[in-house]
N, C-alpha and C positions, 0 to 999 in steps of 0.2 A: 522515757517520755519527759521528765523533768528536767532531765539536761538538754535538751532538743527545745524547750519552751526556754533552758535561760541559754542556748545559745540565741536563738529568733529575737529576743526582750534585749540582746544587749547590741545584737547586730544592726536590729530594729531603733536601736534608740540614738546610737550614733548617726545613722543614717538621715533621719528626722533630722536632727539639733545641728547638724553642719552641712547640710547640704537641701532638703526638699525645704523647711523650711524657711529658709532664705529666702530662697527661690521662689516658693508662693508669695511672701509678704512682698519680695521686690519686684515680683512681677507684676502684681494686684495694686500696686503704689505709682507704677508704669501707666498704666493703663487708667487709674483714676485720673492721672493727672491727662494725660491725652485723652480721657472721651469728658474730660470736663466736671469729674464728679459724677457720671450718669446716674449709679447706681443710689446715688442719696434726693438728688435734683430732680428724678422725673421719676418721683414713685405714685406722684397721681396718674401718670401713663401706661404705669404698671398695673393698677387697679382698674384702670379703662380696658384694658385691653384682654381682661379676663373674657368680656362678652362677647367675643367675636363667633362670627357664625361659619363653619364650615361651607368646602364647595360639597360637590358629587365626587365620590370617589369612582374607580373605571369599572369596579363590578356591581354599579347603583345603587351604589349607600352612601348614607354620607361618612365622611371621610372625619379623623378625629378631628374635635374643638380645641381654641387653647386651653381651657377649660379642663378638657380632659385630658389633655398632656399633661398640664400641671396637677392633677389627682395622679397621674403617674408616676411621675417624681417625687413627690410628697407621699408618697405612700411608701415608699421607696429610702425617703430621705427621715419618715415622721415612723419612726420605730425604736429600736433597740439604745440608738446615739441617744435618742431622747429622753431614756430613763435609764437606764444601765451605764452606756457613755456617759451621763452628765454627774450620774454620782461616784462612778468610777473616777473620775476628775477632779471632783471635788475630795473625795476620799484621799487620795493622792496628794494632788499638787493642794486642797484647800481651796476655800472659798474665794481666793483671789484669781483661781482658775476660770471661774465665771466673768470677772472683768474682761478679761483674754480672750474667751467666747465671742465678747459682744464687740470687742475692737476689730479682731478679724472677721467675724463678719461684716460690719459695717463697710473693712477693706475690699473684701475678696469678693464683694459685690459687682467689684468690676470684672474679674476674670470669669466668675457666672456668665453675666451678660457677652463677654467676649465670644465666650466657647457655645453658648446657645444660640447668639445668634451666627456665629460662622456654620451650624448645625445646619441650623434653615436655609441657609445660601446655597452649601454644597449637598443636601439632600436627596435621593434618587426614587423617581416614583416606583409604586406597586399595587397590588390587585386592591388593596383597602384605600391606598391613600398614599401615603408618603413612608421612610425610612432613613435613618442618616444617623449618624452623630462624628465622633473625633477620628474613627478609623475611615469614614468617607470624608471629612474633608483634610486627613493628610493624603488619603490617596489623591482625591479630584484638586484640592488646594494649592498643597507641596507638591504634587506629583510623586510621593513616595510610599506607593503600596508595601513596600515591604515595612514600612512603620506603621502603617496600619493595621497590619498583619499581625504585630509584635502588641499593639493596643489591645487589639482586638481577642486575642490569647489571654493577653492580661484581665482585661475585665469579666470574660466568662468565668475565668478559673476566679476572681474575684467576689464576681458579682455570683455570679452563679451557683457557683459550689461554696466558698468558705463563708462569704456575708449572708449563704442563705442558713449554712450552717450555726451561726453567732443569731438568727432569726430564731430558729428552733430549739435551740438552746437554750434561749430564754424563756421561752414559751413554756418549757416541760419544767424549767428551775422556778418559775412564777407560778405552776399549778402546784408541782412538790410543797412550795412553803404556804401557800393557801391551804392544802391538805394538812398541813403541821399546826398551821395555826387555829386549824377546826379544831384542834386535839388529838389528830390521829397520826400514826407513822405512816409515810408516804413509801408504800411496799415497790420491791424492785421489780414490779411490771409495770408501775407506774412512763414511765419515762418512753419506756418502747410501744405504750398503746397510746401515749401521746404521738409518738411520731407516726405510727400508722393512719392514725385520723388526719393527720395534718397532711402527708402524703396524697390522700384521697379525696382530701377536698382539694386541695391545691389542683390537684391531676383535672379535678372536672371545670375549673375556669381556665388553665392557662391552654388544654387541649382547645377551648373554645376562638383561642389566638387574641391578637391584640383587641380588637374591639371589644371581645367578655371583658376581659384584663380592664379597659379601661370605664366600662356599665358599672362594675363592680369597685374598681376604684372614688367611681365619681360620687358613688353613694358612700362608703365605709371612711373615705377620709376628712369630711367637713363631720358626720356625728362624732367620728372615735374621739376627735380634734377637740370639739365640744364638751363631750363627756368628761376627758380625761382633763381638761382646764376648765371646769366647775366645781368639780372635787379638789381638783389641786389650790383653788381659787375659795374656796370654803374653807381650806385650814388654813390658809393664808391671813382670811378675814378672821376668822377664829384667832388667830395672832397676831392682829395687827396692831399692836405693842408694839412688836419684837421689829417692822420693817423697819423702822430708821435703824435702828443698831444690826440688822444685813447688810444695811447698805453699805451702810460704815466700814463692816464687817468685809466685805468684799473689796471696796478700797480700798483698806489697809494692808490686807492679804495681798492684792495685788502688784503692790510695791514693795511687800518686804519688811510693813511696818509692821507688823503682829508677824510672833511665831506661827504660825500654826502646823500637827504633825509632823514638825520638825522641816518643812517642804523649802529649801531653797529657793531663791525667788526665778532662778532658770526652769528648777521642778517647776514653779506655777503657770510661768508661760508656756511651755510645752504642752503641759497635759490640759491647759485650756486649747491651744492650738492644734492640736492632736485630735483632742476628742469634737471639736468643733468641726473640725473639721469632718469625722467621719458621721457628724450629727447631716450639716448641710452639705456637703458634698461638693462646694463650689471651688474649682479650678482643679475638681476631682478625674473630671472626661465619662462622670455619667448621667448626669441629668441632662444633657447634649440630646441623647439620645431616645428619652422622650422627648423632649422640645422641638425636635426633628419633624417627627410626627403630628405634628397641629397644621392646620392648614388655613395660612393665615396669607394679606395681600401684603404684606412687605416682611423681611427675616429680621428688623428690628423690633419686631410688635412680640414675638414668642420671646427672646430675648432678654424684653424686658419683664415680662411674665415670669420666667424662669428665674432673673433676680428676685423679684420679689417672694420668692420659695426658699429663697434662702434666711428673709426677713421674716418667713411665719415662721419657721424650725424653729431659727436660733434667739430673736429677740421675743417671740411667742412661747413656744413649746420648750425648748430649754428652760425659760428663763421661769416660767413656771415652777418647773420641776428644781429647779435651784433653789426656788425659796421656799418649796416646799418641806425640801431638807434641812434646808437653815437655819429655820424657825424651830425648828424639832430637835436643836442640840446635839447633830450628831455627833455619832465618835469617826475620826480620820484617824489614816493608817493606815485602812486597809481594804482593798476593793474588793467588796461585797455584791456587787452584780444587782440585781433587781431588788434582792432582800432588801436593800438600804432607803431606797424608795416608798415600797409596802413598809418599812417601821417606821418612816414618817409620816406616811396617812394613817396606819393603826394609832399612833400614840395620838394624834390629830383628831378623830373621828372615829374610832371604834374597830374592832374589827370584822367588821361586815365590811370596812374601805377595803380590806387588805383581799375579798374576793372580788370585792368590783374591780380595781385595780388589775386581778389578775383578768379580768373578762376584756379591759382595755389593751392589756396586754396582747393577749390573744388575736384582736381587733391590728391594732400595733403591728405586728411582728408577721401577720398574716395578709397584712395588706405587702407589707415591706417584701414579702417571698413573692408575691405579686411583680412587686414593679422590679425585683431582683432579675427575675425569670425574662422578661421582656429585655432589660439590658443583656442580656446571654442571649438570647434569638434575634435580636436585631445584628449580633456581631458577628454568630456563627454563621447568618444565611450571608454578611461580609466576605464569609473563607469559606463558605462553599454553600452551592444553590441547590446540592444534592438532599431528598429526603432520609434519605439512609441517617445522613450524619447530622441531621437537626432530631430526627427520631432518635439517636444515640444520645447527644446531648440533652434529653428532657428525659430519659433513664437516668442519666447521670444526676440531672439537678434533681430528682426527686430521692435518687438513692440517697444523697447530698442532706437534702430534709430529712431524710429519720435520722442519719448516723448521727448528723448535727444534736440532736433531740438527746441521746446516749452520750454526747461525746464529754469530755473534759473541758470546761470554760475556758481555765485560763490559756491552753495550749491553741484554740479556736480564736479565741481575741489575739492572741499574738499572732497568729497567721493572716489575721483581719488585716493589722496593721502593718504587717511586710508588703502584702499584695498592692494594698491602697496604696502606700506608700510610692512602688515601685510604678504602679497603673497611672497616681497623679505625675509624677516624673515625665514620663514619655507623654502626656500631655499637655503637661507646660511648656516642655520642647514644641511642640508645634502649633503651641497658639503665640507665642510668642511673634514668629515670624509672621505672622496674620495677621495680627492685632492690627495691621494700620488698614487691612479691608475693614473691619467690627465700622473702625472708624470712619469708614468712606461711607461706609452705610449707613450709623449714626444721621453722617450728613444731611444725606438724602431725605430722610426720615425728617431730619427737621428743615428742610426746607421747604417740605412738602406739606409738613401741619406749621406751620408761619404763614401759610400763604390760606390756612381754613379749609384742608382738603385731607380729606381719609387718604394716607399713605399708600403708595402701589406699587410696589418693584416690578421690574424687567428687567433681564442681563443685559439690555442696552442703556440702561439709564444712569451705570456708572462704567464706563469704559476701559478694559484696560484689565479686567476680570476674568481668568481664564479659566475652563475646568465646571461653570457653571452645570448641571445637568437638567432643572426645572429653570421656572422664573423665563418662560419664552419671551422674545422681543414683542415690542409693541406690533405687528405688522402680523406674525405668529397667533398673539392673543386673539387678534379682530378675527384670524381665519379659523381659530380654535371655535368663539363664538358664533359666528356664521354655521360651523357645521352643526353645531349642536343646536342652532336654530331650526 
């Protein structure tokens, strides 16, 4: 098992460092400069446009908000990356890992908004509402199903099995060291009756399908959000001495001017862009996939919502959890997983932080298996409409959640990052060639609030667009309205 985790770690790392991340930063550098900055420039559009109100969907419900796409995503994106990634990172590459965090995100802001809103363009309706992400629009876009196919493989086994895995994982490793740190031994049943309860509950929201999935999202990610950044936000105050010299502390790291752990200043940037990466997931090909699902009158309004999930992770909820560790003097070297975070609230606050923590945790990791499981059913009913083989996959991803819960960390986080790895690849392949619809859309979008009017797409109102499957022409719309009158 140990040679199989340093084969993945070293195959894994070349991979990253000469090839994906290149390709994210120049692609995400591309597209800032073609949509004009969008992702820093219009983040009060991004805040507006939380509140939009769904239609009717075709079996007389309403159909998701953006709203709750975005609790999809963020439930999805606001887990594991957030406390375990970020001090994994730090632990690692040092505290100038976090400079890294906030520079790419800041970038790859653009390639979010790129891949979310091509989501909503090439989307395809269903009995709830809508469906879509990066395996429907290289099918309907590119016109290249079989790269869709190859996405779409990519991210179940991804999303579904090993990130749900690296969910549960922590889950049982955050109750074990709460258990330790009552003063008891955490006995070897512990782990496997954590994964049978997580199994069980999971089974009773995601059976319920995407709308439970998104009730339950909508409610668990503004508290957990909250909770988990006033805690973090009290020890912070509690040390706020110590902020100017983090700060410092992390510029200096960041270029190399301070040793720290020994981390070369390549180490730093990597495992800031690494773990940032698998924190927000932008230019990842899966938060696409809920943004798909909001039902919204133009595909740049989800878009830029979906950017903006990338701004509460990583400049929010990382950035938290960064200086919660900071201040706390940790020791680097070496990736500790979740412990690293609980001994900076214990030595901060007590240890009663170190159960609440784990209850956040739990909150955390449990929403994330949520909006895991939805990117795996969106992609599977992609490569097939049969029940057989959606009912096989929701066997799988729950088998997925226990073994996860049992399994070994480090050999599960290495397998995180092959997948991710390999899944953002074949997505940046094909938003690239796109990117100048994102932008034709952009357009539209503002030339339509320039002029003081709520934005409205139809596949007629930019020409020249093929592959479209929603978004009917104006002429289409009138006689949709007419009937439902």
């Amino acid at each position: 098992m140990e040679t199989l985790n340093d084969l993945l770690v070293t195959s894994t790392d070349a991979f990253w460092q000469f090839l994906l991340i290149p390709v994210l930063a120049g692609l995400s550098l591309y597209f800032t400069v073609r949509l004009a900055g969008v992702q820093i420039r219009m983040v009060p559009d991004m805040v507006r446009q939380l509140r939009g109100t769904p239609e009717t969907a075709p079996d007389g419900k309403k159909a998701i908000s953006p709203f709750q796409a975005f609790s999809i995503s963020a439930a999805a994106r606001v887990g594991t990356g957030n406390i375990v990634g970020v001090a994994g990172a730090i632990a690692v590459g040092g505290p100038g890992a976090v400079f890294w965090m906030w520079i790419m995100a800041l970038l790859v802001g653009s390639a979010s908004f790129v891949e979310s809103t091509l989501a909503q363009l090439y989307k395809v309706r269903d009995a709830t509402g809508f469906r879509g992400g990066p395996a429907y629009y290289m099918q309907h876009g590119l016109g290249a199903r079989w790269m869709g196919v190859v996405f779409a493989v990519l991210i179940t086994v991804t999303f579904g099995f090993v990130f749900n895995a690296v969910q549960s994982n922590t889950i049982s490793g955050a109750v074990a060291n709460s258990v330790e740190v009552a003063g008891a031994s955490a006995p070897g049943w512990l782990a496997p009756a954590v994964g049978v309860a997580l199994v069980a509950v999971t089974a009773l929201v995601v059976f319920g399908g995407v709308r439970r999935i998104a009730h339950v999202t909508q409610g668990l990610v503004p508290f957990m959000a909250l909770l988990y950044i006033l805690m973090a936000l009290l020890v912070v105050v509690l040390n706020a001495d110590q902020i100017g010299p983090v700060f410092t502390l992390i510029f200096e790291s960041a270029f190399g001017l301070r040793e720290v752990a020994g981390a070369a200043l390549w180490t730093v940037i990597i495992q800031g862009v690494r773990r940032g990466m698998f924190s927000n997931e932008a230019g990842l090909g899966s938060a696409p996939n809920a943004g798909a699902t909001a039902s919204v009158s133009h595909p740049v309004k989800q878009g830029l919502v979906q950017t903006l999930g990338v701004y509460f992770d990583t400049l929010v909820i990382c950035t938290m959890t960064a200086f919660l560790i900071l201040v706390s003097n940790p020791v680097y070297g070496e990736e500790r997983g979740p412990e690293m975070t609980q001994d900076a609230l214990q030595a901060g606050l007590g240890a009663w932080s170190v159960h609440a923590l784990t209850f956040v945790l739990l909150l955390l990791c449990f929403s994330s298996v949520l909006g895991n499981y939805y990117y795996g059913e969106a992609n599977v009913r992609f490569l097939s409409q049969k029940k057989g083989v959606m009912a096989g996959f929701q066997v799988v991803f729950l088998i997925a959640t226990f073994l996860g819960s049992i399994g070994q960390v480090a050999l599960v986080w290495s397998l995180a990052d092959t997948t991710m790895g390999l899944m953002a690849l074949v997505n940046l392949l094909a938003i690239a060639p796109l990117g100048g619809v994102a932008v034709r859309l952009l357009r539209d979008y503002r030339d339509q609030s320039s002029r003081g009017a709520d934005p409205v797409f139809t596949r007629d109102r930019v020409p020249g667009i093929t592959g479209i499957q929603c978004w009917e022409g104006e002429e289409d719309a009138r006689e949709d309205a007419a009937a439902r009158s």
